[in-house]
C-alpha positions as CSV (number, residue, x, y, z in Angstrom):
1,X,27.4,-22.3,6.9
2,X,26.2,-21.0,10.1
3,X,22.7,-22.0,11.1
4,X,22.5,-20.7,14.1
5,X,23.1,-16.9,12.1
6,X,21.4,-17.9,9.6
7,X,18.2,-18.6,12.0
8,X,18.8,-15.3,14.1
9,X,18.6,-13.5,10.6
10,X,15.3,-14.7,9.3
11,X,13.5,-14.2,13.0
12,X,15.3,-11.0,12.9
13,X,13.3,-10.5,9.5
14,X,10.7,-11.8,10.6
15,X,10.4,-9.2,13.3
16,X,10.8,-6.7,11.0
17,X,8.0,-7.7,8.4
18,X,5.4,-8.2,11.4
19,X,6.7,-4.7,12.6
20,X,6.1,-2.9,8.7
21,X,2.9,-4.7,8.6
22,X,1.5,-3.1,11.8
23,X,3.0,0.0,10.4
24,X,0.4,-0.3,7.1
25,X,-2.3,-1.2,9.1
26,X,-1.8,1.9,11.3
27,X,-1.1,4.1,8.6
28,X,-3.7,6.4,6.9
29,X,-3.5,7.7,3.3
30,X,-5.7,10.2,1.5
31,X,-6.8,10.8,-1.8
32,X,-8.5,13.4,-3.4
33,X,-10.3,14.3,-6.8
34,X,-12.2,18.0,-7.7
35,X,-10.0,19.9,-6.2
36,X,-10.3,18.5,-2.6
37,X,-14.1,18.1,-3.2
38,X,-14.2,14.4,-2.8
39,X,-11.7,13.2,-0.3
40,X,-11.2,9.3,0.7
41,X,-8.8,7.8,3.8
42,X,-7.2,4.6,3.2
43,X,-5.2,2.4,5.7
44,X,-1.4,1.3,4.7
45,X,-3.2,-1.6,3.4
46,X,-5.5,-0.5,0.8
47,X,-8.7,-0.4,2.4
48,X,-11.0,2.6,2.5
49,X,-11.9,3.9,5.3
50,X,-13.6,6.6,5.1
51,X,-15.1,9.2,2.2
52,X,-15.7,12.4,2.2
53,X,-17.7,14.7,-0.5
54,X,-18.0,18.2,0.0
55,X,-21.6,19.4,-0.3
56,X,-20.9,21.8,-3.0
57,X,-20.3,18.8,-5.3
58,X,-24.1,18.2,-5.6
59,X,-26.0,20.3,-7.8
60,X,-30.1,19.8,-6.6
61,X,-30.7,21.5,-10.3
62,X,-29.4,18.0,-12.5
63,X,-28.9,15.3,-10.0
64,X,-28.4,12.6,-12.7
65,X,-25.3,14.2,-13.9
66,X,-24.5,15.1,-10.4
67,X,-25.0,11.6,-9.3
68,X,-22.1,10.8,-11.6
69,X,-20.1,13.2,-11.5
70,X,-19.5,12.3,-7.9
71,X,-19.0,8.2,-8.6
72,X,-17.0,9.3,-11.1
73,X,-14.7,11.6,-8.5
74,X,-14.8,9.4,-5.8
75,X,-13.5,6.5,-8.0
76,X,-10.8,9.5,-8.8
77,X,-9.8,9.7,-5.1
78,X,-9.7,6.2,-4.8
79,X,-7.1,5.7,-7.7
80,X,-5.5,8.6,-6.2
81,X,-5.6,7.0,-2.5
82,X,-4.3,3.4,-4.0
83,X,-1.0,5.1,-5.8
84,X,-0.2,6.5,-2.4
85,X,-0.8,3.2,-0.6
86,X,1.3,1.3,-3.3
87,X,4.2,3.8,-2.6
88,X,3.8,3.3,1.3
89,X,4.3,-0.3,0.8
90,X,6.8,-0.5,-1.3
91,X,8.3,2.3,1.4
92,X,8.1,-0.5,4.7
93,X,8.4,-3.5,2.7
94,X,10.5,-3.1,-0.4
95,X,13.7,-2.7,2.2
96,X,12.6,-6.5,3.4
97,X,12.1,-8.2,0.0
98,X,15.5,-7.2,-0.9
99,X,16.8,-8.9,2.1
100,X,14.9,-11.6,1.3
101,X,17.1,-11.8,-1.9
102,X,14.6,-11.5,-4.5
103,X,15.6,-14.6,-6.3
104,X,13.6,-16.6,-4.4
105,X,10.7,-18.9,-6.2
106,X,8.1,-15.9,-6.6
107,X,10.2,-13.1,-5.6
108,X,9.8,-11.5,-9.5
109,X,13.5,-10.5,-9.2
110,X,16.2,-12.1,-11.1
111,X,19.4,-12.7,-9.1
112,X,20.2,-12.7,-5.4
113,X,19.0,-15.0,-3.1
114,X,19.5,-15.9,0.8
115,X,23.5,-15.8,1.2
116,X,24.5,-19.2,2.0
117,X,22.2,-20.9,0.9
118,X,22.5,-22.0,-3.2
119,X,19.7,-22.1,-5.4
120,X,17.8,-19.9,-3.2
């Protein structure tokens, strides 16, 4: 077993999960219900920026339905906005968890595990 290898790999991994976690928090995702009427920005995290509603969504005439209507589309974009995320994730970090080996305590994959290093 080489240590010194084996060290270069996991700061080389290292690098690389501190580099797809800047790229999450960089990244924007948007989600959108009623056509486009409700629109809501996300960052590669998961956290929502930003929401938009198109002025056409609110009806002056029944606001109590209106009122809603629009929670119930914006909790729409949301949803849509959080699938997106969850495939941008897995996108930057699934590549990293499988170099991790995946059979490691917690990893939730069966198998694997850091080469040279049993048990692990």
């Amino acid at each position: 077993m080489d240590m010194q290898a084996l060290l270069q790999q996991a700061q080389q991994m290292q690098q690389q999960l501190m580099e797809a976690q800047q790229q999450l928090d960089e990244a924007k995702v948007e989600g959108t219900s009623g056509g486009g009427l409700v629109k809501v920005t996300v960052n590669g995290r998961g956290s929502v920026e930003e929401i938009k509603i198109d002025p056409q969504t609110i009806d002056a005439e029944d606001t109590e339905e209106t009122a809603q209507t629009v929670a119930d589309m914006v909790l729409a974009a949301i949803r849509d906005a959080e699938s997106s995320v969850e495939e941008l994730q897995q996108e930057k970090m699934g590549p990293l968890a499988e170099g991790l080996g995946g059979g490691m305590p917690g990893g939730g994959m069966p198998g694997g595990g850091m080469p040279g290093l049993p048990g692990f």
